[in-house]
N, C-alpha and C positions, 0 to 999 in steps of 0.2 A: 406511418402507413395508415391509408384509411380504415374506418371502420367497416365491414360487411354493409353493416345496414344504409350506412350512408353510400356505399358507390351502387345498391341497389336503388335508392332514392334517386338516384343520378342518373344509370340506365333508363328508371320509369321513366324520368323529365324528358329524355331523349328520345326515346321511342313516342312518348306523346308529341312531341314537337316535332318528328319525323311524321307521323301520322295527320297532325293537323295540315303539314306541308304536302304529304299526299291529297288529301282530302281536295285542298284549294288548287292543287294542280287539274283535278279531276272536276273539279267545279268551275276554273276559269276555262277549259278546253271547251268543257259543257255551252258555258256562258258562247263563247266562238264561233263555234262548230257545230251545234244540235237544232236542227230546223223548229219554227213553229211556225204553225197555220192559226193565221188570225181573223178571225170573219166578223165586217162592219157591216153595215147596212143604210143607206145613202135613199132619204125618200125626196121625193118633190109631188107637189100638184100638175108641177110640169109636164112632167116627164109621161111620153104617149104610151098607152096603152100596151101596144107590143113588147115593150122593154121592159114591162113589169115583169120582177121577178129575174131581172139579164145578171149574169155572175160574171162579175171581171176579177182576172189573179194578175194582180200589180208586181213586179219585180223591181228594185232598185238599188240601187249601189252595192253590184257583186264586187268590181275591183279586183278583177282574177280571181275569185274565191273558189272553189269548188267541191262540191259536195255528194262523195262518190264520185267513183271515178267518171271522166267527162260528164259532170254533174247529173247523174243518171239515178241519183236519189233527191234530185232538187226537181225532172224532168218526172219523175215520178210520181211526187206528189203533185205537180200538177195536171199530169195525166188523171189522178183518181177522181180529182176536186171535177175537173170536167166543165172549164168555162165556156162562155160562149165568147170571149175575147182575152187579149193578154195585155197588158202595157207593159214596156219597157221603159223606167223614165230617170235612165240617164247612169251613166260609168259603168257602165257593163268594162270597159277598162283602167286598168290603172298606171300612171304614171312612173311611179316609183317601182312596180313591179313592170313595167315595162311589158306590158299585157301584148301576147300578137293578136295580131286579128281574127286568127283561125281559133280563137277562143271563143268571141263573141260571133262567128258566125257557126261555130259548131252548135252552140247552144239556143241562137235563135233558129236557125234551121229545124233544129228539134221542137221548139217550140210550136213554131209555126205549121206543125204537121198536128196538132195536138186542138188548135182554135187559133183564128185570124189574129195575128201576131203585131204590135204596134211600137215604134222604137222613137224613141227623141234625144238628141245630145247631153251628155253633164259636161261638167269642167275637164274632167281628165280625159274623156276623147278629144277633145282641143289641146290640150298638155300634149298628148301623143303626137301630134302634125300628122295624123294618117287620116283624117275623118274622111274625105273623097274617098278615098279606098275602101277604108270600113263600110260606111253608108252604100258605096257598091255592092258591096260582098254580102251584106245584110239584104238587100235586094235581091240580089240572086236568089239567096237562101230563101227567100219568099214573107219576108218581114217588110212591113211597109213602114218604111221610113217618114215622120213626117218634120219637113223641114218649112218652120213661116206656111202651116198649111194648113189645110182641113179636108175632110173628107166624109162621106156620108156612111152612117153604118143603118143597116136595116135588119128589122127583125120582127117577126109577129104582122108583118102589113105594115110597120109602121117605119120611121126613119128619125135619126136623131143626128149629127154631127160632132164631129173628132176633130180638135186641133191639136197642133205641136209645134211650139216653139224650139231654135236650138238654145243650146244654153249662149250666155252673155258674154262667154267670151270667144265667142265667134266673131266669123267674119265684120269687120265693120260697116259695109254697106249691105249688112243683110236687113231684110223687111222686118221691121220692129214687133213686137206687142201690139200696140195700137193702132199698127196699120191692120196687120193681121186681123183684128177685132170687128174696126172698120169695116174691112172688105166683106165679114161675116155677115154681119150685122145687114149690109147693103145687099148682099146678095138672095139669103133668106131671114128675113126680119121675124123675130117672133121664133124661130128655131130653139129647140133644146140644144144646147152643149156642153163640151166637155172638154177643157183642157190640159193637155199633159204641161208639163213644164217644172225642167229638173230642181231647179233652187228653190225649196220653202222659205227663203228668208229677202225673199224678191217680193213675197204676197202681196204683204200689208200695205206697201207703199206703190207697188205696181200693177202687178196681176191683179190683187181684188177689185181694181177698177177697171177691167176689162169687158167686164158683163156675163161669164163663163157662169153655168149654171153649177158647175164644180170644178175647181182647179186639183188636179193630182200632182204630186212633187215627191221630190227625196230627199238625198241630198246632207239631211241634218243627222243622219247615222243613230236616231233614238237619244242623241242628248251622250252618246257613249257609254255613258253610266246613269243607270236609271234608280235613283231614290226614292224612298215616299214623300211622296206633295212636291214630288220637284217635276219638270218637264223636260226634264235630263240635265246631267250635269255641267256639261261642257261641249260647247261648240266645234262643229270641225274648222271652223276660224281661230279655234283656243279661246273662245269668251265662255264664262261661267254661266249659268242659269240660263240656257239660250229657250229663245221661245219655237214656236211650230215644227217641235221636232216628230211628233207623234200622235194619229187618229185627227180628228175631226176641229175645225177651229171657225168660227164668223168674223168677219171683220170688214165694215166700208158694206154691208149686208150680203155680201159672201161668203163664199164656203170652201174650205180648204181641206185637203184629204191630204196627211205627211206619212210615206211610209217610211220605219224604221230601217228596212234596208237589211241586207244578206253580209256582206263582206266589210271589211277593214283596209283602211288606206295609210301605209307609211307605216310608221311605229304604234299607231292607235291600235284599242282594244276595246272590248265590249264585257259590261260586268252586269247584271241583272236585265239582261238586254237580247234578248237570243237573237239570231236571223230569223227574220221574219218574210213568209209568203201572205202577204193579205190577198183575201177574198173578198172582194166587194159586192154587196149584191143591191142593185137598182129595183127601187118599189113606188109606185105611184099612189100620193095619197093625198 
């Protein structure tokens, strides 16, 4: 029969070990599920007068997530923050969760009642086969879709320009990057812009050679698990040490803005990585 003192030694080891496993339960939901607002700050010489000082709140890769009920604590804080625009840049659905549409149109409609709403395809509204409809319903709800396009934003007297690529695995006779660029470039020469476009790991070798005074992307999920000195751990491709997965990057003399991203796709998770709402705010200098 055991001793007293040892099945007490035994009890403690247990209830430590029960504890520890609460703890990490309680810290991996945190890691998940607990918003943070992240604020950069993006300068150029470029950039006109009027727009000094413009706060954009970036959303990307929700993948069904939601935060409060019909995300009414993710539409919250972006009510408080109080941008003068929004970007959507890409998976607002997911594949694997089979996201309906009356998701992401609930949630940009709400947005778009809040500051002039801006949305661009990922991979997994292509995964879905509904993007026609989506991009409809997105529409209606008063979110401007931008599909191989661009558009003028104005503010302060002044006027700057928005592009939006869809993602790549779209359509195959859609208007490229570089037509797109092109056409920018020929239409007003010398223009400030801005390009959305879902995959950061299209930059280096594509996008930064497009001439976009700043590309915005998603996409890279923060690396999933965020280490010290690392730029995340793991790929949503499954490659280790991936790069441009988070905040600001040059490359080819461009500038790349990667946001970490709100929600989880498939069996992935997020470990010193919260969801993230960035605020961007544009300064002329």
């Amino acid at each position: 029969m055991p001793k007293p003192s040892r099945v007490r030694r035994r009890k403690h080891r247990l209830l430590k070990f029960l504890l520890l496993c609460a703890l990490f339960a309680v810290f991996f939901w945190w890691s998940n599920h607990s918003l943070e607002t992240e604020r950069f700050t993006f300068d150029s010489p470029r950039l006109p007068e009027g727009f000094d000082g413009c706060v954009i709140v970036q959303l990307s890769d929700l993948h069904g997530m939601e935060f409060g009920e019909d995300n009414e604590e993710l539409i919250g804080r972006v009510r408080e923050i109080g941008p003068d625009y929004i970007f959507l840049t890409g998976d607002l659905q997911d594949r694997y969760r089979q996201t309906p549409i009356d998701y992401s149109v609930s949630l940009g409609g709400a947005l778009a009642e809040i500051a002039p709403t801006y949305f661009v395809t990922g991979n997994h509204e292509w995964a879905l086969h509904e993007v026609r409809a989506l991009k409809r319903a997105l529409g209606e709800a008063g979110v401007t879709v931008l599909t191989n396009e661009y558009v003028p934003l104005e503010r302060g007297g002044d006027r700057i320009l928005l592009a939006g690529i869809d993602d790549p695995n779209g359509f195959a006779d859609q208007k490229t990057p570089e037509e797109l660029a092109q056409e920018l470039r020929e239409a007003e020469p010398g223009a400030f812009w801005l390009l959305l476009a879902h995959r950061n790991n299209h930059f280096e070798r594509k996008y930064s050679r497009l001439g976009a005074d700043l590309v915005i992307s998603g996409h890279g999920h923060g690396g999933l698990i965020r280490l010290p000195f690392t730029d995340g751990l793991i790929s949503v491709e499954r490659r280790l040490f991936p790069d441009y997965t988070a905040g600001f990057y040059q490359v080819n003399g461009a500038e790349l803005f990667v946001s970490r991203g709100l929600g989880n796709s498939g069996p992935t998770f997020r470990l010193f990585n919260r969801p993230e709402i960035v605020v961007l705010t544009l300064e002329r200098k």
